[in-house]
C-alpha positions as CSV (number, residue, x, y, z in Angstrom):
1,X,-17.5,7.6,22.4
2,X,-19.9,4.6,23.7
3,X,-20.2,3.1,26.5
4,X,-18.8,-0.3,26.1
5,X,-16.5,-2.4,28.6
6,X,-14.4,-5.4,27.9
7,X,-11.6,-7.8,29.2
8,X,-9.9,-10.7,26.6
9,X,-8.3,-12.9,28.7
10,X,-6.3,-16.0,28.5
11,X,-4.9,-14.3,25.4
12,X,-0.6,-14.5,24.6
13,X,-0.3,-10.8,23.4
14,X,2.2,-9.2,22.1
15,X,1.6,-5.7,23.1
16,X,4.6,-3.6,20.8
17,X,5.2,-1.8,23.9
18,X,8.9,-1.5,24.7
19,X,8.0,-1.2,28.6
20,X,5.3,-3.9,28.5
21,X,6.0,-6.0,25.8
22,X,3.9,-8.9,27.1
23,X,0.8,-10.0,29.0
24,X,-2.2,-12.3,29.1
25,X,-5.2,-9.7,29.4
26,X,-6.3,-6.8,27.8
27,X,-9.1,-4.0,29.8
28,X,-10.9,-1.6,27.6
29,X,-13.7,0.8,28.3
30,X,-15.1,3.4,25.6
31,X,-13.1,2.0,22.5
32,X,-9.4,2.6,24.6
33,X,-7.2,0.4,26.6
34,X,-7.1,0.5,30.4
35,X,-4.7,-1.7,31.3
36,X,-3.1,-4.6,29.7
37,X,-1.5,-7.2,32.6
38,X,-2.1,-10.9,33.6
39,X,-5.8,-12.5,33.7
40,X,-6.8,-10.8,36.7
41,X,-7.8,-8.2,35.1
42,X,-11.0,-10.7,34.0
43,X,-12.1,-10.1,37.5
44,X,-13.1,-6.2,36.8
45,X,-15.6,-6.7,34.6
46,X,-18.7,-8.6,35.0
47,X,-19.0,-12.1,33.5
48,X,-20.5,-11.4,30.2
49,X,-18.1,-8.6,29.4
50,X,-15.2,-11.4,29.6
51,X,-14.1,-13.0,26.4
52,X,-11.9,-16.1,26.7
53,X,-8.9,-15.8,23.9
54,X,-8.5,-19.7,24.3
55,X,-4.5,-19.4,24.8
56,X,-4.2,-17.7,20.9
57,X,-2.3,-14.7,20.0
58,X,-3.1,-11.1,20.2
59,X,-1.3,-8.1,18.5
60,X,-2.5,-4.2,17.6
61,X,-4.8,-3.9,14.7
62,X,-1.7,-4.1,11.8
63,X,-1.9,-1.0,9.3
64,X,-1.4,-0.7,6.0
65,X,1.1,1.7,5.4
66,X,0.8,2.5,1.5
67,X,-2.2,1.0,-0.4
68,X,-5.3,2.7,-2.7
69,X,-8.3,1.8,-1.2
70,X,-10.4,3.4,-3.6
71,X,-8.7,1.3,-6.5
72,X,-8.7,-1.8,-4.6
73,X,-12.6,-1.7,-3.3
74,X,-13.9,-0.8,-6.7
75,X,-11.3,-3.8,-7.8
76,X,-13.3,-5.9,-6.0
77,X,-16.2,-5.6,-8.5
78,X,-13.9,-6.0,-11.2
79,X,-11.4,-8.8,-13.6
80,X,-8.6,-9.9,-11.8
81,X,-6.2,-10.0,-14.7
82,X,-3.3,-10.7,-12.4
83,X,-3.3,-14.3,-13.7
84,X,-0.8,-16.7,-14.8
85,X,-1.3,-16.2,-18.8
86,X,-2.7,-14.3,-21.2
87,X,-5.0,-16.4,-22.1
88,X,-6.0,-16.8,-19.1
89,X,-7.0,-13.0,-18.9
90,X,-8.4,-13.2,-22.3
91,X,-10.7,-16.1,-21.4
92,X,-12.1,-13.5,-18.2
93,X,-12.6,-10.5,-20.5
94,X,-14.4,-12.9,-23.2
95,X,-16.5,-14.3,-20.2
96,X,-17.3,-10.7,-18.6
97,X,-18.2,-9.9,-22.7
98,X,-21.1,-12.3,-23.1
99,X,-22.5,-11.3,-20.2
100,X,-22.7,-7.8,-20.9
101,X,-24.7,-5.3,-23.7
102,X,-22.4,-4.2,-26.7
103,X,-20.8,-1.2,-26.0
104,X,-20.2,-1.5,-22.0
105,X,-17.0,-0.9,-20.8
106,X,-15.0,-3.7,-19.5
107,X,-12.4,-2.9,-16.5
108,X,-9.8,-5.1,-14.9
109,X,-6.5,-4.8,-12.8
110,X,-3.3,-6.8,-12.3
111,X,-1.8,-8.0,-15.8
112,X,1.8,-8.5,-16.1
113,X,3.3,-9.1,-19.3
114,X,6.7,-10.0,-17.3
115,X,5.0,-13.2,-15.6
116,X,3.8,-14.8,-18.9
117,X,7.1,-16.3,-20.2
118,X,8.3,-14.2,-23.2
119,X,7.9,-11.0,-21.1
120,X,6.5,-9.2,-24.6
121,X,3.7,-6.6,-24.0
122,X,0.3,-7.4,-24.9
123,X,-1.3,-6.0,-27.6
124,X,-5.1,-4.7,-28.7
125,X,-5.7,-7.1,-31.3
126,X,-5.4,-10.1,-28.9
127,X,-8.9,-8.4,-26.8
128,X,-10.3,-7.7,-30.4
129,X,-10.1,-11.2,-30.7
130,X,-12.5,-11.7,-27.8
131,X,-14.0,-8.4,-27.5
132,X,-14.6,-6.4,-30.4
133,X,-17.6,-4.5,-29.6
134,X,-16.8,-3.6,-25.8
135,X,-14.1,-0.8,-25.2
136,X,-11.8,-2.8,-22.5
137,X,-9.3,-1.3,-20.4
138,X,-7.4,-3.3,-17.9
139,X,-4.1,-1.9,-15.8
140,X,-1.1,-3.1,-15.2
141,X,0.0,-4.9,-12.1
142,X,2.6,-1.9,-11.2
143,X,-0.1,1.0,-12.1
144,X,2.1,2.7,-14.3
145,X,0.5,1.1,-17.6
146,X,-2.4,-0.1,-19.0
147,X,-3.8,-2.2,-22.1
148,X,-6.8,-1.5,-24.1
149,X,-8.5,-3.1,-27.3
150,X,-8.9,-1.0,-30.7
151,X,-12.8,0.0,-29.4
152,X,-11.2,2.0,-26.4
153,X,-8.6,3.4,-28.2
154,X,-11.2,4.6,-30.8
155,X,-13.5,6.1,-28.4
156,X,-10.9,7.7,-27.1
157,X,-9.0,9.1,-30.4
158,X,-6.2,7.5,-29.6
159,X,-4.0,6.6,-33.1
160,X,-0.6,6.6,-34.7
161,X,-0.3,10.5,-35.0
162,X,-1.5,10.9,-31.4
163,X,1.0,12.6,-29.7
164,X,2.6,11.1,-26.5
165,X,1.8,13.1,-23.5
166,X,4.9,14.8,-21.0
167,X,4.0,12.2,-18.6
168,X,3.8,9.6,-20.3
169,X,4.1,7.3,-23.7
170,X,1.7,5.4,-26.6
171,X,3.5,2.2,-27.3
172,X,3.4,1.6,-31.2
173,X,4.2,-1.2,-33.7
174,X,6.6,-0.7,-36.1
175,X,4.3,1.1,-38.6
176,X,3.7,3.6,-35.8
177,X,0.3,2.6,-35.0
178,X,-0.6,1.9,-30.9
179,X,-0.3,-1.6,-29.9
180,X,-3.2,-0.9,-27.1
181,X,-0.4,-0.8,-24.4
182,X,-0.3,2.8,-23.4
183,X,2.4,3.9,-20.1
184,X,2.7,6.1,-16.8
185,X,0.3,9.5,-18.0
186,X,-0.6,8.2,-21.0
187,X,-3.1,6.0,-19.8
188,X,-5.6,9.1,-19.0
189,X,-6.0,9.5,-22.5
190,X,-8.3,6.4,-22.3
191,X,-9.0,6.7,-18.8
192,X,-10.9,9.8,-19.5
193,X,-13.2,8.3,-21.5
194,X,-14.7,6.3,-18.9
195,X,-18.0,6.2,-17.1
196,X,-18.0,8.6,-14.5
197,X,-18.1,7.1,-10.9
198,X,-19.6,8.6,-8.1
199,X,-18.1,9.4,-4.6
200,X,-21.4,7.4,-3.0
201,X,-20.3,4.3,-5.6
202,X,-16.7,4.8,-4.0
203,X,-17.8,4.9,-0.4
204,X,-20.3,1.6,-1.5
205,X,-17.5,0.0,-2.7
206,X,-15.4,0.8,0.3
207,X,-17.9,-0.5,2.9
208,X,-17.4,-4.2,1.2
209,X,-13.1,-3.3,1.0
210,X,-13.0,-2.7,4.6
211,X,-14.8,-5.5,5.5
212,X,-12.4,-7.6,3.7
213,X,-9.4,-5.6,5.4
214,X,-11.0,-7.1,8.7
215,X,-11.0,-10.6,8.1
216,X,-7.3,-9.7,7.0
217,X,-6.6,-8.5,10.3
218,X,-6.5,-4.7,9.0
219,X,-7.4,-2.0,11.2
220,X,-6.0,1.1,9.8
221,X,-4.5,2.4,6.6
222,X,-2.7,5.1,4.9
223,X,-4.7,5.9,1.9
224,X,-3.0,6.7,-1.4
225,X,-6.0,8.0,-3.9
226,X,-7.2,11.0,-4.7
227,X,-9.5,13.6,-3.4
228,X,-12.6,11.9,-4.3
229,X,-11.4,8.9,-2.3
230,X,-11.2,11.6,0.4
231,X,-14.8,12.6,-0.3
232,X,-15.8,8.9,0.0
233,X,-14.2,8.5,4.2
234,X,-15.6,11.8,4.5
235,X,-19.1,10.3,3.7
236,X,-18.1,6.6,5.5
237,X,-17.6,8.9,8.4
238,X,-20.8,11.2,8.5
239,X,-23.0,8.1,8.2
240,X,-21.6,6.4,10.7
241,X,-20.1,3.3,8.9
242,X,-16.0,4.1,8.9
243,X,-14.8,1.3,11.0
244,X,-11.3,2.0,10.0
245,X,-8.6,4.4,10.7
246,X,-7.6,6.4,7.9
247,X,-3.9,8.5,7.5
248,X,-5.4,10.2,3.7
249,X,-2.9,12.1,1.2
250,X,-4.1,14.7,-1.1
251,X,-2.2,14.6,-4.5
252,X,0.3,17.2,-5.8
253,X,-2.1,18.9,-8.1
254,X,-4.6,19.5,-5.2
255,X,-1.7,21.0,-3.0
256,X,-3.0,24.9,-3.4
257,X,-6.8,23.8,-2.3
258,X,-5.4,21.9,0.6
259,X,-3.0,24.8,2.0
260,X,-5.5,27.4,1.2
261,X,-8.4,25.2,3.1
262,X,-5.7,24.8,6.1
263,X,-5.3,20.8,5.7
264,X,-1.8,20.9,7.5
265,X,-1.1,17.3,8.7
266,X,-2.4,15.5,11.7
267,X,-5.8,17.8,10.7
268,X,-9.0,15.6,11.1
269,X,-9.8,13.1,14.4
270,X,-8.5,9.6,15.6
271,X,-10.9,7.7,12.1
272,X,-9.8,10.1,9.2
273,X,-6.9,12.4,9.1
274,X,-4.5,14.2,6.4
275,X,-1.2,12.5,5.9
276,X,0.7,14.6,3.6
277,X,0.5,15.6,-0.2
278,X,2.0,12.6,-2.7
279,X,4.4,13.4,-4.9
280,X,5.6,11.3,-7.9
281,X,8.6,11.2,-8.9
282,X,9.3,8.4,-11.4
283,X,7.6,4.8,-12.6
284,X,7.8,1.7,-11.9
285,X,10.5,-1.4,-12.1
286,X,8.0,-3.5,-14.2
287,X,7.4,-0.9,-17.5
288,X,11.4,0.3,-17.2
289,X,10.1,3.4,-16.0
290,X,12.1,3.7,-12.6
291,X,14.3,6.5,-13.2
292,X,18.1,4.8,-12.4
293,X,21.5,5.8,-12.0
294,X,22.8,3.8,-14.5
295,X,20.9,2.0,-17.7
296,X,18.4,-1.3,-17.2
297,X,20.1,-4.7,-18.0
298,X,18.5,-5.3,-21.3
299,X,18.6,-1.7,-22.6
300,X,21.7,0.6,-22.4
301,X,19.9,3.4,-23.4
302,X,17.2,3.7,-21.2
303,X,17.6,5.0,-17.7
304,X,13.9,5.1,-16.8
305,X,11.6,8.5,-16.5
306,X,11.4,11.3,-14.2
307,X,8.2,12.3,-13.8
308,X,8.9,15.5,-12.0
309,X,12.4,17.9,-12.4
310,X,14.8,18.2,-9.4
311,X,13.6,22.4,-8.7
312,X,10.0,21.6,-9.7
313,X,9.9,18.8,-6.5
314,X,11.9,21.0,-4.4
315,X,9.2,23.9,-4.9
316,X,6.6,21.2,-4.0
317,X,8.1,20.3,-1.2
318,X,8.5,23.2,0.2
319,X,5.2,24.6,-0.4
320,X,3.5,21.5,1.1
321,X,6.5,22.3,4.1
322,X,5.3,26.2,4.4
323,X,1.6,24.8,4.7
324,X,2.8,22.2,7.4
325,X,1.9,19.7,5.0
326,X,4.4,16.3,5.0
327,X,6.1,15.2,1.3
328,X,4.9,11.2,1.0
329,X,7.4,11.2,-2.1
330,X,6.9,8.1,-4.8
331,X,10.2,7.0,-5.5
332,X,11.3,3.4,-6.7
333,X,14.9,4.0,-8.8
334,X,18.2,4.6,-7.2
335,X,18.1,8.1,-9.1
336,X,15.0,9.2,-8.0
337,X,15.4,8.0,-4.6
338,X,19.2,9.8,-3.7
339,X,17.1,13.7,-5.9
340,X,14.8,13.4,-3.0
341,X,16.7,12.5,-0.5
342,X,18.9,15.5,-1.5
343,X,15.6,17.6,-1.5
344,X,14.4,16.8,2.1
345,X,18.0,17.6,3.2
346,X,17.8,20.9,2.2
347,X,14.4,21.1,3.6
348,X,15.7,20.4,6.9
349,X,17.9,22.7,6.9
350,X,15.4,25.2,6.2
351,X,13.6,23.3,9.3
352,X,16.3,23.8,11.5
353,X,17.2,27.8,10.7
354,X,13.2,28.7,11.1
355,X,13.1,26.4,14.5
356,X,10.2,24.9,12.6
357,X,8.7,21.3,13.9
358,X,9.8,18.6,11.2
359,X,7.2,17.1,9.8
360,X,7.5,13.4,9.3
361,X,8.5,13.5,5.5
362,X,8.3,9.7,3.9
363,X,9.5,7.8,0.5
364,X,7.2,5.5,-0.7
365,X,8.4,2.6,-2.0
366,X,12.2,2.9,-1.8
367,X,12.9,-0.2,-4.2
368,X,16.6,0.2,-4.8
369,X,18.7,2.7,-2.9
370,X,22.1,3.1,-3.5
371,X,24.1,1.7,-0.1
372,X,25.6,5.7,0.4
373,X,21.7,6.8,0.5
374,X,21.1,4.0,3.1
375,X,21.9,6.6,6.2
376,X,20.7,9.3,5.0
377,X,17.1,7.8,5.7
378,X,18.4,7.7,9.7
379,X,20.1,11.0,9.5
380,X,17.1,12.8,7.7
381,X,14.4,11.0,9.8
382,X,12.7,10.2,6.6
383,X,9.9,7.4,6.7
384,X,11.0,4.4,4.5
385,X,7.3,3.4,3.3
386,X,7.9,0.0,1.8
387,X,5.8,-3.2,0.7
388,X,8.0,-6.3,1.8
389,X,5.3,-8.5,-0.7
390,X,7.3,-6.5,-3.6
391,X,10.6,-7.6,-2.8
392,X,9.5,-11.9,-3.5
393,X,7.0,-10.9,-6.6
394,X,9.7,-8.7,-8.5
395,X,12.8,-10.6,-7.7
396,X,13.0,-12.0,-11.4
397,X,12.4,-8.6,-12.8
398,X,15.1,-6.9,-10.6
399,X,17.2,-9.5,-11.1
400,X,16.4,-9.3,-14.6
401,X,16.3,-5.5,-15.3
402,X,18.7,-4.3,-12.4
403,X,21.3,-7.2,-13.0
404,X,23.4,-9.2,-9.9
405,X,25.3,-5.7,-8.9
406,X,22.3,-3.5,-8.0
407,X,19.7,-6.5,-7.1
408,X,21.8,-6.8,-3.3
409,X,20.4,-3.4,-3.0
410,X,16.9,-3.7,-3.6
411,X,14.3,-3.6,-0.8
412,X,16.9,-3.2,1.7
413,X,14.5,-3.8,4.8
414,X,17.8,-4.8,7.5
415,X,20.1,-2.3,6.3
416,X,17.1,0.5,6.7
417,X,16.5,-0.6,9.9
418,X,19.8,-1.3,11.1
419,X,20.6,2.5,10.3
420,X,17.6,3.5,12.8
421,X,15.2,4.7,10.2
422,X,11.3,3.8,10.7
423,X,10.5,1.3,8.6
424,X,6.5,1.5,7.6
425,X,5.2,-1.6,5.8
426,X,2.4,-1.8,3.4
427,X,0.6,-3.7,0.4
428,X,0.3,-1.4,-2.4
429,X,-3.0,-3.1,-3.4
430,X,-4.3,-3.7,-5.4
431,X,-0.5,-4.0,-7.2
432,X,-0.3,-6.8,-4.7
433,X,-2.2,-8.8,-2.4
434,X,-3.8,-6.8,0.5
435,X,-3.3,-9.4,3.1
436,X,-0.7,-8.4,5.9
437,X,0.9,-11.7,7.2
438,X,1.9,-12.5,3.8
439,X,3.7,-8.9,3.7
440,X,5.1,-10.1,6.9
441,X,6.1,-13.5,5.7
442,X,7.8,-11.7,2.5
443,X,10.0,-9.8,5.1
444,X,11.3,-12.8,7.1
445,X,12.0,-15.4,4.7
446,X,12.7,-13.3,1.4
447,X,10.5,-16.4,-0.2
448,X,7.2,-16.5,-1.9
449,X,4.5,-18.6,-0.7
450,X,5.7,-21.8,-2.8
451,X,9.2,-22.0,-1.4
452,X,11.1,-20.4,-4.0
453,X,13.6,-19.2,-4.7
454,X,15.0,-22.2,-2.1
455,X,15.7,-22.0,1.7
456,X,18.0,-19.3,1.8
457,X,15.5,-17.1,0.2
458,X,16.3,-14.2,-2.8
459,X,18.8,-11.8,-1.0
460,X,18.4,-13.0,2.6
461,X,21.0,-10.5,3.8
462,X,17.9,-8.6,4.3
463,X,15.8,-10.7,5.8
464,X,13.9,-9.1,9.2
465,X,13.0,-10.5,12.7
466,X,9.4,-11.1,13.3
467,X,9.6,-8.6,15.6
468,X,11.0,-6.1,13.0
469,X,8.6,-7.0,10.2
470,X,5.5,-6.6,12.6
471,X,6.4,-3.2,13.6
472,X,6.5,-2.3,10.2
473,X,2.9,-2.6,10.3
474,X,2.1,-1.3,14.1
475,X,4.4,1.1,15.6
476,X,6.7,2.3,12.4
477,X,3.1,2.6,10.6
478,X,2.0,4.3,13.6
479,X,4.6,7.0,13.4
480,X,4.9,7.1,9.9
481,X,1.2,8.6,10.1
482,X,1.3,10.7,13.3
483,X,-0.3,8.9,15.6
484,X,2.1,7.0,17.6
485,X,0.8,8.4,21.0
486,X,-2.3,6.8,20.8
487,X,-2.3,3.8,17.6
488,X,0.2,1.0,17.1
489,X,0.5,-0.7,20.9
490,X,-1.7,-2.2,22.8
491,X,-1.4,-0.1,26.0
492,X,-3.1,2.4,28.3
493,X,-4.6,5.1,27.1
494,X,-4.4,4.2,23.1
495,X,-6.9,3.3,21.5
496,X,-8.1,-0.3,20.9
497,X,-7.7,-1.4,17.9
498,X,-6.1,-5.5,18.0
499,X,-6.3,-9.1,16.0
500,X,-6.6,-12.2,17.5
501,X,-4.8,-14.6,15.6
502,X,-5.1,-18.4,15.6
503,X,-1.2,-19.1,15.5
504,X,1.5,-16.6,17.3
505,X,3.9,-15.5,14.5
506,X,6.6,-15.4,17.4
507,X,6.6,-19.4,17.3
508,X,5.4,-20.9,14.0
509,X,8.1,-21.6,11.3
510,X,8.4,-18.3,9.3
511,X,7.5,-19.7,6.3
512,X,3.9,-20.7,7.7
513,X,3.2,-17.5,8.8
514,X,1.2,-16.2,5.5
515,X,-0.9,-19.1,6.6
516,X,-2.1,-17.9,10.3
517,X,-5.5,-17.1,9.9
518,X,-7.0,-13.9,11.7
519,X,-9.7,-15.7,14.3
520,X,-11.2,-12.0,15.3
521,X,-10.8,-8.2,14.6
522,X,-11.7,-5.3,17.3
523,X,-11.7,-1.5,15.8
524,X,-12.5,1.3,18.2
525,X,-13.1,-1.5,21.1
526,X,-15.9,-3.5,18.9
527,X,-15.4,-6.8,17.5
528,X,-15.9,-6.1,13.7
529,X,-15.0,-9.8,12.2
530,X,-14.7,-13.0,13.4
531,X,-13.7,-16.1,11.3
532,X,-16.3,-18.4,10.5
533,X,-14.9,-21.1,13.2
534,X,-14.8,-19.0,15.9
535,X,-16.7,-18.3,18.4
536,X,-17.5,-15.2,21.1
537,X,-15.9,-12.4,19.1
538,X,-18.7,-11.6,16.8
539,X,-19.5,-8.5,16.0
């Protein structure tokens, strides 16, 4: 609580509320919202507590429904690899190389193989060739692969009569030896092997990732790492310095620790609080990994890879259920989607015959659903947790991969919502960009930021409102974590968390809405970013 009192004025704001859904002032006292109405509410506070919105837009702090904070912070210190070429990532790791002893390990994110032109993996001998006396490990753009040099693979005993792992698979050459590419749980096998990081170099990084989520317009997210990511807000918090609402998950293989500690969902206050337990259930679209209900395009004999068995997720599920924990369930193939859909039914049922309260169970991702699992999101009142920026990166992939029959099905955002199902949108970062507006751009148009693939846009049978895309990231987030009595509107009594943005997204041609630039951020009713231009928000 502090005691802090504010009125923005002259301000076109788009509250989210269905009873309210527009005015041109906003009154908060002690970090919540009073009132929101017309600018005579600037005549309640004194002078100097007035701040003039100069006719721009304001709308909730925006959420990000699914990201990895963790990953994408300590990113932040790391290669971007997500680049045009390979030798465009070869040239970073050769640079990052000279500047560093022999022996250090070189890190990177965002390489994919699919965006380079002949679509073939990459191999260890082309970062020998620039690095051949620093291990280098660099993941994929999907986090469901990664690529290392011969140095990493060494350290780590990786070679051609290493077995693959259950979860995972050593990509070889044809005499059997690893080409460096290594996918889904196979990756640990390297990732083991590197420097340990601290939860205080976490929670360092994350101080520098959520200032970038402000300038973003970013006020809240729903946290995808693991426990010592948890460890990391839990330190932001008892310092003082977490300026950021956080919905966290605790991974499958924590599960026991969590029930037996009583982290049942919704425990924690209005800055940190437990989502749910994540669950995976298959891979990703980019490796071939999405477990399907029918082959991939280019190869008949491969339906992807289940990463968990049909009983083994319904135990899960219901053990995170009996603990009142929610299932955020990682599912991107038609096959993986419609087993847990077919899981959470029966798990209402079980709801419904103990007169238990459902708990707001989610699928993350939802990719490609098959159109007779499209109601069943509605019906069940499952969350669908999608990343609208997916849909215009992977179009040539699905379209690729899932062929012209199943790619009308992917990222179905107007047939979700048309069913009635809560639609919560995300980034995924540091798999993409974590900039909302973009997201929100994605969702409208069904175009990337260059036009293509022409006005239309890829699929635009799905294309969304404005209004529908940015409730993906204010109320649908909102209830997709919990909190919808008090986050994701701008009215009384909730808690004040808004943007102001320097074009209305209502009124600009969708596709210049990626451009609107976020002119001020207020978390917990303190301005924590304003853009360099402006002027009277600053923190």
């Amino acid at each position: 609580m502090h005691d802090e009192e504010w009125v923005l004025h002259n301000a076109v704001i788009h509250t989210q509320s269905p009873a309210n859904p527009r005015a041109t002032a906003v009154w908060i006292r002690n970090g919540r919202i009073l009132e929101t109405a017309g600018d005579e509410l600037k005549e309640c506070v004194p002078h100097e507590r007035r701040t003039d919105a100069g006719g721009r837009c304001v709308l909730p702090g925006l959420t990000d429904a699914h990201l990895h904070f963790e990953w994408f912070s300590l990113g932040l210190q790391r290669i971007d690899a997500d680049q045009p070429t390979l030798q465009h990532v070869l040239d970073l790791v050769s640079q990052q190389a000279r500047t560093l002893a022999a022996g250090s390990w070189i890190r990177g994110h965002g390489w994919n193989h699919n965006a380079w032109g002949s679509g073939d993996l990459p191999t260890r001998q082309s970062l020998d060739s620039v690095a051949p006396d620093h291990p280098v490990f660099l993941t994929a753009k999907s986090g469901h692969a990664s690529w290392s040099n011969s140095c990493a693979l060494k350290l780590a005993r990786v070679g051609g009569s290493t077995p693959d792992p259950s979860d995972g698979a050593v990509v070889r050459d044809g005499s059997g030896h690893p080409t460096g590419v290594l996918l889904e749980g196979a990756s640990d096998l390297v990732a083991s092997c590197l420097p340990p990081i601290t939860v205080s170099d976490v929670a360092t990084a994350m101080r520098a990732g959520m200032a970038k989520a402000h300038g973003l317009g970013i006020t809240g997210v729903h946290d995808m790492d693991g426990v010592r990511a948890l460890r990391a807000w839990q330190q932001l918090r008892r310092q003082g310095h977490l300026q950021m609402r956080v919905c966290k998950t605790i991974p499958l293989d924590h599960l026991d620790e969590a029930i037996g500690c009583g982290m049942s969902s919704g425990f924690g206050d209005d800055h940190l609080w437990i989502g749910g337990v994540k669950i995976f259930t298959d891979g990703a679209l980019g490796p071939q990994t999405a477990w399907m209900l029918s082959p991939y395009e280019n190869d008949t004999a491969n339906i992807g890879m289940p990463l968990i068995e049909p009983e083994a997720l319904e135990e899960a599920m219901t053990k995170a259920a009996t603990g009142h924990l929610a299932s955020f369930v990682h599912a991107i193939g038609d096959r993986a989607n419609r087993m847990v859909l077919d899981v959470m039914a029966a798990l209402r049922q079980r709801e419904a015959a103990e007169s238990s309260r459902p708990l707001r169970h989610r699928i993350e991702h939802v990719q490609l659903i098959d159109g007779q699992d499209i109601p069943r999101l509605a019906d069940l009142d499952v969350i669908a947790s999608m990343q609208p920026i997916h849909a215009t990166s992977d179009k040539d992939i699905v379209d690729r991969f899932w062929g012209p029959a199943r790619a009308p099905q992917a990222y179905a955002f107007r047939r979700i919502a048309e069913t009635g199902a809560t639609l919560a949108f995300g980034s995924d970062t540091p798999v993409e960009t974590i900039a909302p507006l973009p997201g929100v751009h994605a969702a409208v148009t069904r175009r990337r930021a260059d036009g293509s693939p022409g006005e239309e846009g890829w699929q635009p049978q799905e294309k969304l409102s404005v209004g529908q895309a940015l409730r993906g990231y204010t109320t649908g987030a909102a209830r997709a974590g919990g909190v919808e009595a008090h986050l994701g509107q701008l009215s009384s009594g909730y808690l004040a968390d808004l943007i102001v943005l320097n074009q209305d997204p209502y009124h600009v041609d969708p596709m210049e809405i990626d451009g609107i630039e976020v002119w001020a951020t207020m978390a917990d009713g303190r301005w924590v970013y304003q853009h360099p231009q402006a002027d009277g928000f600053g923190p």
